[in-house]
Each structure stands twice: as C-alpha cells, then as structure tokens.
C-alpha positions as CSV (number, residue, x, y, z in Angstrom):
1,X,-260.4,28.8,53.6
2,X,-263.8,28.8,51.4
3,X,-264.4,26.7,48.6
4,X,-263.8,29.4,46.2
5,X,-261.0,30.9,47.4
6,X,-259.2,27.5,47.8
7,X,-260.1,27.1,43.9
8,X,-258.3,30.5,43.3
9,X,-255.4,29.3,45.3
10,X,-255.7,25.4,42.7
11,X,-255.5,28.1,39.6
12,X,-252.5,30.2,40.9
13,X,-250.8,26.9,41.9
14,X,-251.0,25.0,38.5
15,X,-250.1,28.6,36.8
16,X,-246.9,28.7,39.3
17,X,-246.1,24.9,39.0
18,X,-246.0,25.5,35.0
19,X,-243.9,28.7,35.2
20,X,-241.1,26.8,37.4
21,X,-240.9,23.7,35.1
22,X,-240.9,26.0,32.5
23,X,-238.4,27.5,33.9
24,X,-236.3,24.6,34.8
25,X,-237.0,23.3,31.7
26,X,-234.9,26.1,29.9
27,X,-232.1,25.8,31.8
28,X,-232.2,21.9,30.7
29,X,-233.1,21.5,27.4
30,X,-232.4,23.2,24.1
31,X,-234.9,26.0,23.1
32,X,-236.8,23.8,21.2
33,X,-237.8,21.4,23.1
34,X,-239.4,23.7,25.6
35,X,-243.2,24.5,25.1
36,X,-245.0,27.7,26.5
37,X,-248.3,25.7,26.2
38,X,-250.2,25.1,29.6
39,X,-251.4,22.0,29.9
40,X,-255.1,21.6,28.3
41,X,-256.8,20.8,31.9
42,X,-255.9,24.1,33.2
43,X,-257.8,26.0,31.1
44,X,-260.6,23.1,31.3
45,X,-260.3,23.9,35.0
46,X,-260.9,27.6,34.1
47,X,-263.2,27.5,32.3
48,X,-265.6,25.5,35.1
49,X,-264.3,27.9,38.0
50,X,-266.1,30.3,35.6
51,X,-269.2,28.5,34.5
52,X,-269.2,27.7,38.8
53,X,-268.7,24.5,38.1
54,X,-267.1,23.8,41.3
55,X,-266.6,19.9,41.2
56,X,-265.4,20.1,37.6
57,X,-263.0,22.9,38.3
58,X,-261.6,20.7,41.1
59,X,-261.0,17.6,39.3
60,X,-259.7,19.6,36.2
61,X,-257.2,21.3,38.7
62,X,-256.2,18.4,40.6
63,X,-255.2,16.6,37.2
64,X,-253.2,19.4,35.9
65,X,-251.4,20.1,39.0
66,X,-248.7,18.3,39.3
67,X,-247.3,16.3,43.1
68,X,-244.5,17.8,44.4
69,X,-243.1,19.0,47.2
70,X,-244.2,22.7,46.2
71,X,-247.6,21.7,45.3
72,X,-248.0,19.6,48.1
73,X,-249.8,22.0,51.1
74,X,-252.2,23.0,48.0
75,X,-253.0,19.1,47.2
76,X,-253.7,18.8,51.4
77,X,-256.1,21.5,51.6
78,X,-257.6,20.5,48.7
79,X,-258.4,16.9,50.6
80,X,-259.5,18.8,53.5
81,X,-262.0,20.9,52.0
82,X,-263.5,18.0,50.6
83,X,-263.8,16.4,53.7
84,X,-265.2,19.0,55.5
85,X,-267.9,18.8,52.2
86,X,-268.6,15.2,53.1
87,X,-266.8,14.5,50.0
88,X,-264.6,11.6,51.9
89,X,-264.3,9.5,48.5
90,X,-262.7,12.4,46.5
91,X,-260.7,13.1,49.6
92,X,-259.8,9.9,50.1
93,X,-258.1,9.8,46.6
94,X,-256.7,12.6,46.9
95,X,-254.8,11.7,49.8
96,X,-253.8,8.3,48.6
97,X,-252.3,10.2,45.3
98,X,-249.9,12.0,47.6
99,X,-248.9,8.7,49.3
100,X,-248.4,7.3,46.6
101,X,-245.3,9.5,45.6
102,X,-242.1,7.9,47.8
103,X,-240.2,10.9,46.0
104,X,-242.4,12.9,48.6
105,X,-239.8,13.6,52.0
106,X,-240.9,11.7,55.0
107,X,-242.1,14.3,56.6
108,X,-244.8,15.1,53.8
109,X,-245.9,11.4,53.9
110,X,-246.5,11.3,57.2
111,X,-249.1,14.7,57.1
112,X,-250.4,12.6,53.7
113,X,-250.6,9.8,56.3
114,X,-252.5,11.7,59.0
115,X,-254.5,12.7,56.2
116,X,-255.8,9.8,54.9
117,X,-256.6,8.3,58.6
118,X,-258.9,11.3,59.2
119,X,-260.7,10.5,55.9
120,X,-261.3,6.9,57.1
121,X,-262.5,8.5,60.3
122,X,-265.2,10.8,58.5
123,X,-266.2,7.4,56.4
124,X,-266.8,5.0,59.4
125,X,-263.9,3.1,58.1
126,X,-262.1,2.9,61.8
127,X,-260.2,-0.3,61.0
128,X,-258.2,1.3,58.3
129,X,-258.0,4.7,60.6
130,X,-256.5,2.5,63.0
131,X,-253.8,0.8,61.3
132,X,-252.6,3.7,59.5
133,X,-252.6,6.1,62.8
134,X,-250.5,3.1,65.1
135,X,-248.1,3.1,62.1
136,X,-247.7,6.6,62.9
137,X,-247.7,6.2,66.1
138,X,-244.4,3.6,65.4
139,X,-243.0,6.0,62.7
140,X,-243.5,9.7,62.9
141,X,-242.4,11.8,66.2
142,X,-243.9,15.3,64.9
143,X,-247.2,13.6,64.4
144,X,-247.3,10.8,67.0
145,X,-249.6,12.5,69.6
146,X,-252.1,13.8,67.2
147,X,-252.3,10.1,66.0
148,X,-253.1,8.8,69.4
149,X,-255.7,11.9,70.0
150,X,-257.5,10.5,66.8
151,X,-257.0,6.6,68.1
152,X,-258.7,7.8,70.9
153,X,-261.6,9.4,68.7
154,X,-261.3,5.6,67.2
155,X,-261.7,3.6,70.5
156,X,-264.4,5.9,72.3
157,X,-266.6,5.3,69.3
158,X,-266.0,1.4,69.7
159,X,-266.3,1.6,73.4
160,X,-262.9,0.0,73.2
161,X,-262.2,1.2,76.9
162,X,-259.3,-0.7,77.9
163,X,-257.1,0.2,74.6
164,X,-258.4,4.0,75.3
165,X,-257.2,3.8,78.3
166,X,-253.5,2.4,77.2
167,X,-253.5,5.2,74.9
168,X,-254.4,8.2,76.8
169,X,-251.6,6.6,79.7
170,X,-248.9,7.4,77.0
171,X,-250.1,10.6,76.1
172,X,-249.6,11.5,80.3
173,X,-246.0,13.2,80.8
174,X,-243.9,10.3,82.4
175,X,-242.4,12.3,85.0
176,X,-245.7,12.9,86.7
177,X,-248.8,10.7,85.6
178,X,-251.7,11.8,87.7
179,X,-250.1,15.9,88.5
180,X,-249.9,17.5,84.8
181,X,-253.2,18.0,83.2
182,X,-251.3,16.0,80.0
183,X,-251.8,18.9,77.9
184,X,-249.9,20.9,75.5
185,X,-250.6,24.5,75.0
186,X,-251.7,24.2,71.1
187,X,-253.3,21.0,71.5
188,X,-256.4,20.2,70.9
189,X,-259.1,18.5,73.2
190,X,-259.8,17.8,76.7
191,X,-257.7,17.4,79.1
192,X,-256.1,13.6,79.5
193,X,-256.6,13.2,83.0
194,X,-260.3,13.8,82.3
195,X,-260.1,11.0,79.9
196,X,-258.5,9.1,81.9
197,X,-261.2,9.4,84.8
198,X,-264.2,8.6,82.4
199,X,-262.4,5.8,81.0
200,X,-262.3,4.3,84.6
201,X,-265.9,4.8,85.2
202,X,-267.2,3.4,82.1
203,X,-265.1,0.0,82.8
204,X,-266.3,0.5,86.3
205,X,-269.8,0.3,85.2
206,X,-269.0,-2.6,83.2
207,X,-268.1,-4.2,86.4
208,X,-271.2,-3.1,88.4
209,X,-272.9,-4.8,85.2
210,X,-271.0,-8.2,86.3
211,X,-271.5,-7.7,90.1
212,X,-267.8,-7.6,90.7
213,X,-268.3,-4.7,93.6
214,X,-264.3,-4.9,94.5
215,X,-263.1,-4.1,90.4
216,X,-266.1,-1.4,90.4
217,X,-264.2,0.2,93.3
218,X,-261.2,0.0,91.9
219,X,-261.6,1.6,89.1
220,X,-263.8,4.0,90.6
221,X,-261.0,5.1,93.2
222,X,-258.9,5.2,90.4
223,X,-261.1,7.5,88.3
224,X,-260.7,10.6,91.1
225,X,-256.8,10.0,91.5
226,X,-257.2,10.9,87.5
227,X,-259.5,13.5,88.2
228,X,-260.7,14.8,91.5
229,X,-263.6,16.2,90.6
230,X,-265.1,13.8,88.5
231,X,-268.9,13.9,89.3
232,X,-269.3,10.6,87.9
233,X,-267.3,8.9,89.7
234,X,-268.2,10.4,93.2
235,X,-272.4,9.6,92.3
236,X,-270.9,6.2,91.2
237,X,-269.1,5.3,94.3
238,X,-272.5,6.8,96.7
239,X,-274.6,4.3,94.8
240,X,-271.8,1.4,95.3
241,X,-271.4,2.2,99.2
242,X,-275.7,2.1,99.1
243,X,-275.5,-1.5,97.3
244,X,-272.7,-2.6,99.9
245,X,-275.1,-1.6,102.6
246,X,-272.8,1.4,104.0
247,X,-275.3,4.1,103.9
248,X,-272.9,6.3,106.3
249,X,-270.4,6.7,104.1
250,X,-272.7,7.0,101.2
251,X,-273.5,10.0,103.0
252,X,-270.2,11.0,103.0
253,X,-269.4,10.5,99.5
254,X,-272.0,11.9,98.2
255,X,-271.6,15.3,100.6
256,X,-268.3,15.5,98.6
257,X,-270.8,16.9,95.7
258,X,-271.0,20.0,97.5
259,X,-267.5,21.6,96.7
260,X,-266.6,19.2,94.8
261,X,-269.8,19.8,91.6
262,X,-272.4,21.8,93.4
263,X,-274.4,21.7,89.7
264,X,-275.0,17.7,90.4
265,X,-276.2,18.1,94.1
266,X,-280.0,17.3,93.0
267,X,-278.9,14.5,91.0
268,X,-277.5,12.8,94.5
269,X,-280.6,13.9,96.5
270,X,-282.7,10.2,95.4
271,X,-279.2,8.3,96.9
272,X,-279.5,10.2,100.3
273,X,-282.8,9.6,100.9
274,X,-282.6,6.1,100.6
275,X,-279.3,6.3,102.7
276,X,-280.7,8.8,105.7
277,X,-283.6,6.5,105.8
278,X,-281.2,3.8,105.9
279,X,-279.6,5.1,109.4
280,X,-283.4,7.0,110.8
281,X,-281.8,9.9,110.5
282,X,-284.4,11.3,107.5
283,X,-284.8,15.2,108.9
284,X,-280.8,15.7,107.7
285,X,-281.6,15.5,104.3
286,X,-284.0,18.6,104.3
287,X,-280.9,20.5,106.5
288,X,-278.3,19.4,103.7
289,X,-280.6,20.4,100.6
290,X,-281.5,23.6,102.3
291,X,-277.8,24.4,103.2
292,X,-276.5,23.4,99.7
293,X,-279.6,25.7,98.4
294,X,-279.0,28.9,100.1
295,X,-275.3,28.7,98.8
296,X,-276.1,27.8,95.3
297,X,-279.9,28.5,94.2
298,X,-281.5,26.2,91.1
299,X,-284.3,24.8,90.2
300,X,-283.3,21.2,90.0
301,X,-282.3,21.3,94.3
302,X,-285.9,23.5,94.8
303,X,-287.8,20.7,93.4
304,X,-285.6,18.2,95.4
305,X,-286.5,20.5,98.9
306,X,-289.9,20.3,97.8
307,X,-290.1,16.4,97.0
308,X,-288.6,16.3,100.4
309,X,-291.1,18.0,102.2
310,X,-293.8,17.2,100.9
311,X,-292.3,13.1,102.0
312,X,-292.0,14.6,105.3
313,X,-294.6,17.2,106.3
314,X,-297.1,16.6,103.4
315,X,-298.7,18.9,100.8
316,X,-299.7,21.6,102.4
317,X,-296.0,22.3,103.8
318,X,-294.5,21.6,100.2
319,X,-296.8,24.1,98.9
320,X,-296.2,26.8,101.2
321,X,-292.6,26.6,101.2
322,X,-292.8,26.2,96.9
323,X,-295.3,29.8,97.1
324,X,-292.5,31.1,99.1
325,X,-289.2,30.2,96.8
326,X,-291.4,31.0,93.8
327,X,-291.7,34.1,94.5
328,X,-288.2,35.1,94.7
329,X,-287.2,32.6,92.4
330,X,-289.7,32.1,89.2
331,X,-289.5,28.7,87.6
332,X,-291.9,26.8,85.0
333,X,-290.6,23.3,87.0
334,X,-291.3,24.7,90.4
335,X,-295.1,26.3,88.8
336,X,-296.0,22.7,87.9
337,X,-295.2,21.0,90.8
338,X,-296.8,23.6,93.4
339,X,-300.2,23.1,91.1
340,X,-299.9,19.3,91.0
341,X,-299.6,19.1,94.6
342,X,-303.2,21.0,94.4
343,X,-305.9,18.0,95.3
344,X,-308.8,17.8,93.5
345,X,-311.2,19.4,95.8
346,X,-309.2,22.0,95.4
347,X,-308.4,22.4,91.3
348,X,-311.5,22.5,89.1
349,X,-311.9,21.6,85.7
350,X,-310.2,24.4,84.2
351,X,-307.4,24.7,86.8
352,X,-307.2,20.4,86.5
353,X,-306.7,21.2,82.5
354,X,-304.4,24.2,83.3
355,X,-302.1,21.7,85.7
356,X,-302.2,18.9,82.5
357,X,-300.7,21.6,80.5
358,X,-298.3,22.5,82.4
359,X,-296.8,19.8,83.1
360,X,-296.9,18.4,79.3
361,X,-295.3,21.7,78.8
362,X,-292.4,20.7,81.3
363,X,-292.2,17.2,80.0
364,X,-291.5,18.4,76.6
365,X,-288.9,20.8,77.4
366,X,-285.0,19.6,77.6
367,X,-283.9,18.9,81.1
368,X,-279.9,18.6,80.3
369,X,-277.3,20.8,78.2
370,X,-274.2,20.6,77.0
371,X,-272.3,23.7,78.3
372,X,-270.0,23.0,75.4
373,X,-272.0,22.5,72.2
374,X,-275.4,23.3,73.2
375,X,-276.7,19.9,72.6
376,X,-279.7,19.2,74.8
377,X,-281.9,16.1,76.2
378,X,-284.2,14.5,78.6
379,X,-281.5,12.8,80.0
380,X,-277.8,13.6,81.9
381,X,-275.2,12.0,79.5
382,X,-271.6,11.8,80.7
383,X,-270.5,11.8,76.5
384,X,-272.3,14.6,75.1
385,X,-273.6,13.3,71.1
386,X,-273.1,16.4,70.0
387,X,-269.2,17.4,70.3
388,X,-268.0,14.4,71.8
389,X,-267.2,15.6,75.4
390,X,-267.3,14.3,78.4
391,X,-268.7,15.6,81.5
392,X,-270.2,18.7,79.9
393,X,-273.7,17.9,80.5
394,X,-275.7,19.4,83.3
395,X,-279.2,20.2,84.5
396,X,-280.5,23.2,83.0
397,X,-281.9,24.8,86.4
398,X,-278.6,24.9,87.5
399,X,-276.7,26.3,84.6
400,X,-278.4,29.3,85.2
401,X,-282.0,28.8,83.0
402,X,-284.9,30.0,84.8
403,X,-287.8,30.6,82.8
404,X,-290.2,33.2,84.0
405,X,-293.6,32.4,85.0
C-alpha cells in the first residue's frame, strides 16, 4: 500500500469509526446527548491530505482515530508505512499506543508486540527487540516462529553464534532434525538447515582462530550433516586436513567441490596445489582442473589452468593454451593475463601501456555477486551485506558473466 492510499484508507477509517459510535451512541443515550459533529482533527487531517501535507495529515488522523479493535489493522499499517519511511520514532509510538490498550484481545497485542520489536530492529535498538521477541517467544503460539526468525536477524548481527544456533535448533521439526529443510510453505527466509550449517562454520572458524583443530572439526563435520552441500564448510575442512598435514585427503575433500558446488572449484585450486605438491604428485592438478573445465566452462577455472601451466610448462605453454580457450571463450580476465605473461622483449611501450590498462581495468571491476540481491565485491563473502544471505555469493566468471573482448 502507498503512502497516499494508506492516508485515504486513515480518512475512511476515522469517518467509519465516527458513524459506528455515532451509531452506538443513539441506541445509548437520549437524542440529546448525541452530537453529529466530527471530531475537529479530522477535518484538520483533511485539510493537510489536501494541502499534501503528508506528515500533518498523519498525525491529525492518528489523533482523531480512535484504538479499537476495528481500527486496529489501520493503526498497524499505519506503523508499518512509517517504518518502511525510516520514520522508526513515529512508528515506534505508534505501536506502543496500541500496546498500551489491555482492552485490546491478546491476540492484537501480540501483532502490536511483533510490531514494536521490528521497530527496535530498524532503530539498532536490538536489546529491546530482543526482550520483547523472547516474551513472545514465551507467550504467543501464532507468532512464536516469526519471533525467533527476527531473533535470529538479532543474533547474526551481534555474531551471537551460539544463541543463533539454539534458536534456529527449535525452529527444526522435532521429529526429524537434520531431514526436513525446517521450512514452512509461507514462510519467509532461508532455509534452517542452511542456517544451521553457517552457524557451525562461523564457530568453527572461531576455533581455527584459537588453534583448537579437534572443535574446528567438529563443528565443521557438523555443518554438512546440516547441509551437505555447504561450500564453506567442504573449502574449510581442505584447508584443516592441509594444516593437519593430510594433504591426501585434502585432495579428497576438496574433489567433493566438483558435484557437490562446481561454481567454487577455482576457489579450491590454491589448496590442491599446495596439497599435490605435498604428495609429488603436481601433473594431477592440471588433469582435475581440465576435467572439471570441460564439464563446466568459466573464467575463474581458465585462469586457474593457466596459472597452472604456466607453474609447470612456463609462459610460452600458458599462452598458447590461453590463445586457444580465448578464442572459443572471450574473457577480459583471460585477455589480461595472456598479455601479462608477454615479456618485455616482446611488448613495447604502447603494448606495455595497453597491458597496464588492462589489468587496472580488471582490478577495478567486481570479482563476486550475489545471485540473490545483486550486491557485488572484490571479495567472496559467505553473508552477503546486501540482503543478508548466506552462501549466495559467487565468482562472476562462473555465474555465467563473460565479457567480450
């Protein structure tokens, strides 16, 4: 609903609420003690919906309309609009008006309730949000599940993993913890078991932090019983098996990357090296890459091939094999790397200045996006700023983004 039409609905709804005590009011009192007057602030109200005066016309409205159970829905959107104006303040009043009324039925209070916690949430006042959204949590069955959705909203933003993670646990269906996705059909959100998983890693790298290897795993392992195809938590547990010195089954792990997030591939490719190395067995890396390549084509595993290579077999083979994919396969990343690996025998001054370019041009450009919200960046973030995801964020090369030489 738009501003104005919502102050269309705030003008019908005082002209309604005066006809039924009006009305009431008849059947109650002698004939002259009724009054056909509207109350002055209505036609105040008017008179700025009018002028377009919006902020007068809602405060004018808000004052002549009177809390009750039928005005009720109209004082609730009223608050929401507000919000969604960053007007928290006036929201926030608006809402603690309605909870103020105890002649209100419970079921009202507790939306006023919700309400008012999702005001404090839009203010940064998370302390308050909390307390009011666990006493719903205690009180109201019809609104206890949104509650805990927007107590986890409250301890992602705190980084409060441990009571997130107590949270989203209750939100699983207690029959089957780790099978359902924890979902209802109309609800909003992503999926708990995804929650779940991220929750895991993030205290696991809290314990890589510490050095405590054995909780890292843990939580880790525990992430892909929550999700098996967490990505973060596979790359996690490559890099843990590396630091344990176990670069076989870092190998291993990591492979899992294949079926499991073909997208995140490249971003394993620095892990194997070190681990092929590792075991002398360095020419597998270029057979994996190549393998995982021909199935899925991007830009970010052509640049790994190349890197590879070029490791391997020097420049000259990494350039022949980049003119070769290039041409199939146009890419502004694969352009500046096949002219950097130009020496400078080869490149004169205006080719040297052309390669500069080039790659200032590729530096500059976003790497990552958000397949939800858009929301790009230089770097891979497993909680997306933008719409508060998780696991949304991938390489741009392999979300389909070429851009054509």
């Amino acid at each position: 609903m738009n501003d104005f039409l919502l102050f269309v609905v705030l003008f019908v709804a005082v002209g309604a609420g005066w006809l039924m005590g009006r009305g009431r009011a008849k059947t109650t009192l002698a004939p002259w003690q009724t009054s056909d007057k509207l109350p002055s602030q209505y036609y105040r109200g008017l008179n700025f919906l009018l002028d377009g005066s919006q902020d007068g016309a809602i405060d004018a409205f808000t004052q002549a309309l009177e809390v009750n159970s039928e005005t009720f829905d109209t004082h609730i959107a009223l608050g929401n609009v507000l919000r969604r104006r960053g007007e928290v303040d006036r929201a926030i009043r608006i809402h603690q008006n309605l909870l103020a009324r105890p002649s209100l039925p419970a079921s009202q209070l507790h939306l006023a309730h919700l309400e008012l916690s999702r005001d404090y949430i839009s203010a940064g006042l998370l302390d308050r949000a909390e307390r009011l959204l666990l006493d719903l949590v205690a009180e109201a069955g019809h609104h206890r599940r949104v509650a805990r959705r927007h107590l986890l909203e409250i301890y992602e933003a705190q980084r409060d993993w441990l009571a997130a993670q107590a949270i989203a646990t209750e939100l699983l269906p207690k029959r089957s913890l780790l099978r359902s996705s924890g979902q209802e059909p109309s609800e909003v959100g992503q999926p708990i078991p995804l929650l779940l998983a991220q929750y895991c890693c993030e205290q696991g790298s809290i314990a890589l932090e510490k050095g405590d290897l054995n909780a890292a795993r843990e939580q880790l392992d525990q992430a892909l019983k929550y999700d098996k195809s967490c990505t973060r938590a596979t790359l996690m547990l490559g890099e843990l098996d590396l630091k344990t010195n176990n670069p076989g089954r870092t190998i291993k792990t990591l492979q899992m990357l294949k079926e499991q997030a073909p997208n995140f591939v490249p971003e394993s490719a620095g892990l194997l090296r070190e681990a092929y190395q590792q075991l002398n067995r360095r020419p597998e890396l270029r057979a994996y890459l190549s393998e995982c390549y021909q199935s899925r084509p991007s830009t970010p595993l052509l640049i790994a091939l190349a890197e590879e290579i070029r490791a391997v077999e020097g420049a000259e083979a990494a350039k022949q094999y980049l003119r070769e994919k290039l041409i199939d396969k146009p890419s502004l990343q694969g352009l500046a790397l096949l002219m950097e690996l130009h020496n400078a025998r080869e490149a004169g001054d205006d080719e040297s200045l052309q390669i500069d370019i080039i790659k200032h041009l590729v530096e500059a450009r976003s790497s990552y996006r958000c397949t939800h919200c858009g929301f790009r960046g230089q770097h891979l973030h497993w909680y997306c700023p933008g719409c508060k995801h998780w696991g949304t964020i991938c390489d741009l090369g392999s979300v389909g983004e070429i851009v054509r030489a």
